[in-house]
C-alpha positions in Angstrom: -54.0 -57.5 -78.2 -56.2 -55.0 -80.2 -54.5 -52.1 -82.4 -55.3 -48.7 -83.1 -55.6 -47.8 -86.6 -53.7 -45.0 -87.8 -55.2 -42.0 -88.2 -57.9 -42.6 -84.8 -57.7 -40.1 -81.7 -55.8 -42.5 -80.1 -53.8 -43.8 -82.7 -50.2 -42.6 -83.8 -50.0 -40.2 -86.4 -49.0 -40.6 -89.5 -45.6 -39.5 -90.0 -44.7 -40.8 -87.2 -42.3 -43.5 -86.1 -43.6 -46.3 -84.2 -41.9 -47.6 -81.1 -42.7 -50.7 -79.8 -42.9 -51.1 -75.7 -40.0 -52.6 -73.7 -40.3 -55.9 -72.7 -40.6 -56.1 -68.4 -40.5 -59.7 -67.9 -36.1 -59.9 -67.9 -36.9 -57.9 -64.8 -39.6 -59.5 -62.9 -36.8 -63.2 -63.3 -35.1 -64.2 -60.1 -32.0 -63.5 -59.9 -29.7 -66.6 -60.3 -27.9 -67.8 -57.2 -24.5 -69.3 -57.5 -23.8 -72.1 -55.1 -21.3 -70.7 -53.1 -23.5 -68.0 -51.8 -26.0 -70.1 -50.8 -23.7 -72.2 -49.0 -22.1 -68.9 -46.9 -25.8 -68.5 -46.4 -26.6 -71.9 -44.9 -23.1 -71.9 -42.4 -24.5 -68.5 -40.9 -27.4 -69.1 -39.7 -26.3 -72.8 -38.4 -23.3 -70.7 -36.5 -25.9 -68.2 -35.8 -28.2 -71.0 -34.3 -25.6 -72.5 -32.5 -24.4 -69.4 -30.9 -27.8 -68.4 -29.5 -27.9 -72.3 -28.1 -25.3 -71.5 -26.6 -25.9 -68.7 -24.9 -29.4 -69.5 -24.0 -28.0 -72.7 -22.5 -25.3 -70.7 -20.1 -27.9 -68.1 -19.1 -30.0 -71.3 -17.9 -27.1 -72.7 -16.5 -26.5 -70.1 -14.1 -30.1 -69.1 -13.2 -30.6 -72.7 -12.1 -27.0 -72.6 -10.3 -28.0 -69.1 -8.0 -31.3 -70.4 -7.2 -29.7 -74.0 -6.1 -27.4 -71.9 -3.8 -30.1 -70.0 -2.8 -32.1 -72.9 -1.4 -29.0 -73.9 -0.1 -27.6 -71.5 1.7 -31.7 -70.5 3.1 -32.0 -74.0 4.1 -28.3 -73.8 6.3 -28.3 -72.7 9.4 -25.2 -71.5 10.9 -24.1 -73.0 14.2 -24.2 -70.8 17.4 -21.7 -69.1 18.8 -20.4 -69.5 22.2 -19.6 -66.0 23.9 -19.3 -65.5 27.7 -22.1 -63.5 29.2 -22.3 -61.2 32.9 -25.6 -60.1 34.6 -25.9 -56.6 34.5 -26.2 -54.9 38.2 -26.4 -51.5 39.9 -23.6 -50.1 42.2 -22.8 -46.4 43.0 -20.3 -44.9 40.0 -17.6 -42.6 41.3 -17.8 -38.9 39.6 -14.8 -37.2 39.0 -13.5 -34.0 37.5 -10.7 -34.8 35.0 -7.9 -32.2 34.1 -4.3 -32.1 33.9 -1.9 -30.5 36.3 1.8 -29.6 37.0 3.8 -30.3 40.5 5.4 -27.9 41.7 7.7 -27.4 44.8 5.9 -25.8 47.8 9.8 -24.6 49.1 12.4 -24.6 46.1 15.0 -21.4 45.4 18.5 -21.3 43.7 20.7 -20.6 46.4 23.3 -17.7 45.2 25.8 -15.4 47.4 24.7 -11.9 48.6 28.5 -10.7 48.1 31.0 -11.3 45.5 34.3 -13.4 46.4 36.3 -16.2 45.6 35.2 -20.0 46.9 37.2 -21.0 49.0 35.7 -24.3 49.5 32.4 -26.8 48.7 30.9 -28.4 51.3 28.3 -30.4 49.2 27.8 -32.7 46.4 25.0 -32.7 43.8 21.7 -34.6 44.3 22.6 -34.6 48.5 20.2 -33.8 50.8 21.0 -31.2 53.1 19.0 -30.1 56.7 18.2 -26.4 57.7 21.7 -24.3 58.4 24.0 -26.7 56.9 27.2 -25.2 55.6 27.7 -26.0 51.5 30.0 -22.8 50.3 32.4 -21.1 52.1 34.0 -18.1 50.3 36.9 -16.5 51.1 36.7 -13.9 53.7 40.0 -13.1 54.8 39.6 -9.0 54.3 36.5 -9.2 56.2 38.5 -11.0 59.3 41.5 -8.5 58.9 38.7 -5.3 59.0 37.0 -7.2 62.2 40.4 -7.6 63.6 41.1 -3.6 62.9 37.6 -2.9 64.5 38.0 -4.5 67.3 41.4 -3.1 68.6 39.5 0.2 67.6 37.0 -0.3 70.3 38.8 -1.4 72.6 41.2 1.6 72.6 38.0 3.5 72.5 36.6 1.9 75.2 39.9 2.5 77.4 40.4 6.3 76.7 36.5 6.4 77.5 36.7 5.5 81.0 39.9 7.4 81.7 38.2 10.7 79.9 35.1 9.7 82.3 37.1 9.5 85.6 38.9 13.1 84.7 35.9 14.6 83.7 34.2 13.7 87.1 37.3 15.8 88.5 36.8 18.7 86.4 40.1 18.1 84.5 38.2 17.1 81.4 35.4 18.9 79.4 32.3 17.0 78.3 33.0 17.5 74.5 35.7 15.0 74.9 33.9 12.8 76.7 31.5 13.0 74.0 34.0 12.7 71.3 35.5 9.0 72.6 32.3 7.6 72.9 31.3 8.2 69.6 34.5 6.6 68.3 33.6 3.8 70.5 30.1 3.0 68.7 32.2 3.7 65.4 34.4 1.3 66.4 31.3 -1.2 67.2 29.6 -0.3 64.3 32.5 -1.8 61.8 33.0 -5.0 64.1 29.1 -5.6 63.7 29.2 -4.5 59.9 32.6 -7.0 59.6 31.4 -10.1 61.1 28.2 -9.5 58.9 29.8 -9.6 56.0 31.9 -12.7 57.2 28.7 -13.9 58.4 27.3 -13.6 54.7 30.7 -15.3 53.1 29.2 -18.8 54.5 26.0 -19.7 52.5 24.3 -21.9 54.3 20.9 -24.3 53.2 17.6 -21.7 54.2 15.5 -24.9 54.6 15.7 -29.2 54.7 15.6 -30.4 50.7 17.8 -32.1 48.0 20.3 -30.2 46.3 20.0 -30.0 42.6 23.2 -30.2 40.1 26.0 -28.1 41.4 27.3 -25.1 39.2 30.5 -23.7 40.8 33.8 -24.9 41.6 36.3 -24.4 44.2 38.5 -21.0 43.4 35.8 -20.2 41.3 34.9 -16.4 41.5 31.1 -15.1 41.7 29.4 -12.3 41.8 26.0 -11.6 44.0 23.1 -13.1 42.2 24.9 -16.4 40.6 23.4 -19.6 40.6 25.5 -22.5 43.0 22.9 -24.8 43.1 19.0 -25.8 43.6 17.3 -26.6 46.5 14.3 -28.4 46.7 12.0 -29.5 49.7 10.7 -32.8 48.1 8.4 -33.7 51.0 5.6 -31.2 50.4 4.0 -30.4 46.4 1.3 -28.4 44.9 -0.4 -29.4 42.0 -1.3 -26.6 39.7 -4.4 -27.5 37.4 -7.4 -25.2 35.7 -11.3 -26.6 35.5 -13.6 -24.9 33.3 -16.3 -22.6 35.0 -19.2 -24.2 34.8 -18.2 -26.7 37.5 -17.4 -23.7 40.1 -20.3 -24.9 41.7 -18.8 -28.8 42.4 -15.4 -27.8 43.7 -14.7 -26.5 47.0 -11.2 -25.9 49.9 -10.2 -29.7 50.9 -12.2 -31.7 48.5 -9.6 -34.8 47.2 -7.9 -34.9 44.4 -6.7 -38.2 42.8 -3.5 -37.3 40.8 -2.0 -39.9 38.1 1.5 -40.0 36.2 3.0 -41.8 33.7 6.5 -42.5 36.0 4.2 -44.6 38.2 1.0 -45.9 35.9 -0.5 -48.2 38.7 0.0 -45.7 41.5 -2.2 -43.2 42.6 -1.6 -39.9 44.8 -4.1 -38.8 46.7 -4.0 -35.1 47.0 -6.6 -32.4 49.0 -7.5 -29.5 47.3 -5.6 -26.3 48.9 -6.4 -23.1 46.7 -8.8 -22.1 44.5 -8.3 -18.9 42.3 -10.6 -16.2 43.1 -10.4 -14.9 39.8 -12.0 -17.2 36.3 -9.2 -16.8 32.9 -11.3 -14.4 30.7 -9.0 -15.9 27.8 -9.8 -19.6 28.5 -13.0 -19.2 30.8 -11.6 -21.6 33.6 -10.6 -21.5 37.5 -6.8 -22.1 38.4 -6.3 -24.5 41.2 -4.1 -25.9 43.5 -4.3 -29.4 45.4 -1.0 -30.1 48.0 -0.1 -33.7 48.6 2.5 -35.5 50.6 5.3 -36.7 49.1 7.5 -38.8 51.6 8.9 -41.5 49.4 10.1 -38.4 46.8 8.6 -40.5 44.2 7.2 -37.5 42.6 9.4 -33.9 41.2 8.3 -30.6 40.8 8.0 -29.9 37.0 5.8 -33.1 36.5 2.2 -33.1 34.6 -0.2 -35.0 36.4 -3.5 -36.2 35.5 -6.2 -34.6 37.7 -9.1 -36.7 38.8 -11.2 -34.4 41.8 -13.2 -36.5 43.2 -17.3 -35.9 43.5 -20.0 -37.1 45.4 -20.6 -40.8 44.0 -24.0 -41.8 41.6 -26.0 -44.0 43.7 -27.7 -47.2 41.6 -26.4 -46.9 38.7 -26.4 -49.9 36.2 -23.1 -51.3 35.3 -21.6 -53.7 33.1 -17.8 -54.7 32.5 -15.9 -52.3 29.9 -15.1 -55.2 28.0 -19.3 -55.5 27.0 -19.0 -52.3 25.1 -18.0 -52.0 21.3 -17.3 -48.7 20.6 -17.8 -47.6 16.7 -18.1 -44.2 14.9 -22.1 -44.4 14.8 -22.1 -45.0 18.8 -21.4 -47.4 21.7 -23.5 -50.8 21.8 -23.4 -53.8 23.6 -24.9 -57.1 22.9 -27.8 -58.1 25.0 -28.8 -62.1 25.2 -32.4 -62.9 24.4 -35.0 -65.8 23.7 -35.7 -66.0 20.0 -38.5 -67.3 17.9 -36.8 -70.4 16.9 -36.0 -73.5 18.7 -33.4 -75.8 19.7 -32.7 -79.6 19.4 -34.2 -79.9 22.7 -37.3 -77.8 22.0 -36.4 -74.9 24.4 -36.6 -71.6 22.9 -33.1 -70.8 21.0 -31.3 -67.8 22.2 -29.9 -64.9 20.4 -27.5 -61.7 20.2 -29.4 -58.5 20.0 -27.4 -55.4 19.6 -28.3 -52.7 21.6 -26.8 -48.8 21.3 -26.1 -47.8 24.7 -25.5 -44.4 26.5 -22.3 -44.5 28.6 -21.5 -43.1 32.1 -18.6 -43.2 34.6 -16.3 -45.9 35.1 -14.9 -47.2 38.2 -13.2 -50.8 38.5 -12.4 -52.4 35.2 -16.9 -51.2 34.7 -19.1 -48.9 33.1 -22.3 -47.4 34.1 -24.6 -47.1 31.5 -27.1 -44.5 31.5 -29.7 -45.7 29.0 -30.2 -49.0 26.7 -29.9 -51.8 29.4 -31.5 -52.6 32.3 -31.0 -54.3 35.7 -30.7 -58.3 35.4 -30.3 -58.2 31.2 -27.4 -60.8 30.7 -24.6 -59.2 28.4 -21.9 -60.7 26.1 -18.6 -60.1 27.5 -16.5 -62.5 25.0 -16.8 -63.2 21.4 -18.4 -60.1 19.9 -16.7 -60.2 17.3 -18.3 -63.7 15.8 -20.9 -62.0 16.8 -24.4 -59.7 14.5 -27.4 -58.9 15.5 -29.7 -61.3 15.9 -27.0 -64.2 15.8 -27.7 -67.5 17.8 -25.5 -67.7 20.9 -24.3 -70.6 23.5 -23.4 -69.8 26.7 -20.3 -70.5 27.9 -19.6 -72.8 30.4 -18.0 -69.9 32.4 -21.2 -68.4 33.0 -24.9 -68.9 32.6 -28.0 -67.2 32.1 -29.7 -68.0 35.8 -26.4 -67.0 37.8 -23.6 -65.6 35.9 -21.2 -64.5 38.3 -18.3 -62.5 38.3 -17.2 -61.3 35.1 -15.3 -64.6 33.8 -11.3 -64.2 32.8 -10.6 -63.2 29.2 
């Protein structure tokens, strides 16, 4: 290495100390590694290797196992299911007018007394039926028969001194005032017998009308004043049925048209009734026509305060196509049915395998234990009546041995 000598540009100057530069090569050595270190070193990154082995390996693992399953499960084919089928026809669907209505009596009253008195004795029992004029409270009328009694000796004096005041008066010995005079006590006299045996008359109370007797509310020695309740009569063999219909349908309803009624004392029976009155006047509260249908009622199966359900009947829907209620599943997003269909694929046999295709359907009326169906399936389409459930669209199907595509027949017992 070449020097500067002192005293040159580049040189030190004189006076000056010299340092000599550091020596950099203790710093450009390799650290020393101890052995331990080197061995934590080593056991990480085997671990390390290992660990991503590991997981690699899994990851594999269960790629290969989905895509097995996969295959699988593509390559299956589920067996089909055997529902129960019914050709759909066409039949005319009853139209009806539904509401719900409350019987009333067409005779009913509560029998009370016109005059006040003491009951002197009851003729009837509660629930009995009683005919026109029958005799079911007597009260007492003893007065009455003592001022009748009075009366009539009155009149018959008055009659008496009449005649001989006649016969002197066609002799001149009496004057025409007194003639006058007796016979107006005489009608006096007749007046209180007739106002007497009225008011005896009215101390019988007596059944206005044939009808059943409600629950009795007197007793004997009781004593009542005109106006309070004895008891209920009701003519059971004559009711009105009391129902509105909105008035949109004014049109459709008209005097005699029937009137199916339904209630829940007698589910499988149902009343036929005619329709008797129509309101002339529409609700302006609830924009709908008041009615009234009578019936017959001879059994007295049915009681005035009942609700009804209202059916009037309308002039049927000719051709309509019709299924059995039982073909219909009804979901929030609709009604549908499932319709049987050749599919694409084939059988062991070679013949064209048939499926389930769900079909959304539009419904109609209902008559029978059926449904007519207004759009979504056709005439002569064969539908599933059993086994929906097991059932999606597109599923492969068997037909029972119930039923069968060519000729179904009647809808087969569930």
């Amino acid at each position: 290495m070449d020097t500067v000598p002192p005293g040159s540009p580049n040189g030190p100057k004189p006076g000056a100390q010299h340092l000599s530069a550091p020596d950099m090569s203790d710093h450009l050595r390799p650290p020393l590694r101890t052995p331990g270190r080197t061995r934590r070193v080593i056991w990480f990154t085997v671990v390390l290797i290992l660990c991503v082995l590991l997981l690699g390996g899994f990851w594999g693992f269960e790629q290969f196992k989905q895509k097995m399953m996969g295959q699988y499960f593509a390559s299956m084919t589920p067996p089909p299911t055997e529902v129960e089928t019914y050709k759909a026809g066409t039949q005319a669907i009853p139209q009806y007018l539904t509401s719900i209505g409350t019987m009333m009596a067409v005779h009913q009253v509560t029998v009370s007394p016109e005059l006040d008195g003491r009951i002197a004795a009851v003729k009837f029992e509660s629930g009995q039926s009683v005919k026109a004029g029958d005799v079911m409270v007597q009260l007492d009328d003893a007065t009455e028969r003592a001022d009748l009694a009075t009366y009539q000796a009155q009149s018959k004096l008055a009659g008496l001194n009449l005649e001989r005041a006649k016969g002197l008066a066609a002799k001149q010995y009496s004057s025409k005032q007194s003639v006058d005079q007796l016979q107006s006590e005489l009608e006096q006299a007749r007046a209180g017998i007739a106002k007497s045996q009225a008011m005896i008359d009215h101390m019988v109370i007596k059944a206005p009308f044939d009808g059943v007797l409600g629950i009795r509310q007197i007793n004997l020695g009781q004593y009542v004043a005109p106006g309070n309740p004895i008891v209920t009569l009701t003519d059971l063999d004559n009711l009105y049925v009391d129902f509105t219909l909105p008035e949109n349908v004014r049109g459709q309803i008209s005097l005699g048209q029937t009137v199916e009624l339904r209630v829940d004392a007698f589910p499988d029976q149902v009343f036929q009734a005619a329709l008797d009155a129509i309101d002339p006047q529409v609700d302006p509260n609830m924009r709908a026509v008041k009615l009234r249908a009578a019936l017959s009622n001879p059994n007295h199966l049915l009681q005035p305060g009942m609700y009804g359900r209202i059916a009037v009947v309308l002039p049927p829907l000719p051709d309509v196509v019709t299924i059995p209620e039982t073909a219909v599943d009804y979901s929030v997003y609709g009604e549908s049915a499932y319709v049987v269909k050749e599919g694409k694929e084939k059988d062991k046999d070679g013949k064209a395998q048939l499926i389930a295709e769900q079909t959304f359907v539009t419904l109609g009326g209902k008559s029978d234990g059926k449904v007519g169906i207004v759009k979504g399936i056709n005439p002569g389409d064969v539908v599933v009546v059993g086994g929906q459930l097991k059932l999606h669209n597109g599923a492969p199907v068997l037909l029972s041995k119930k039923t069968s595509l060519e000729n179904p027949g009647t809808m087969p017992v569930q």
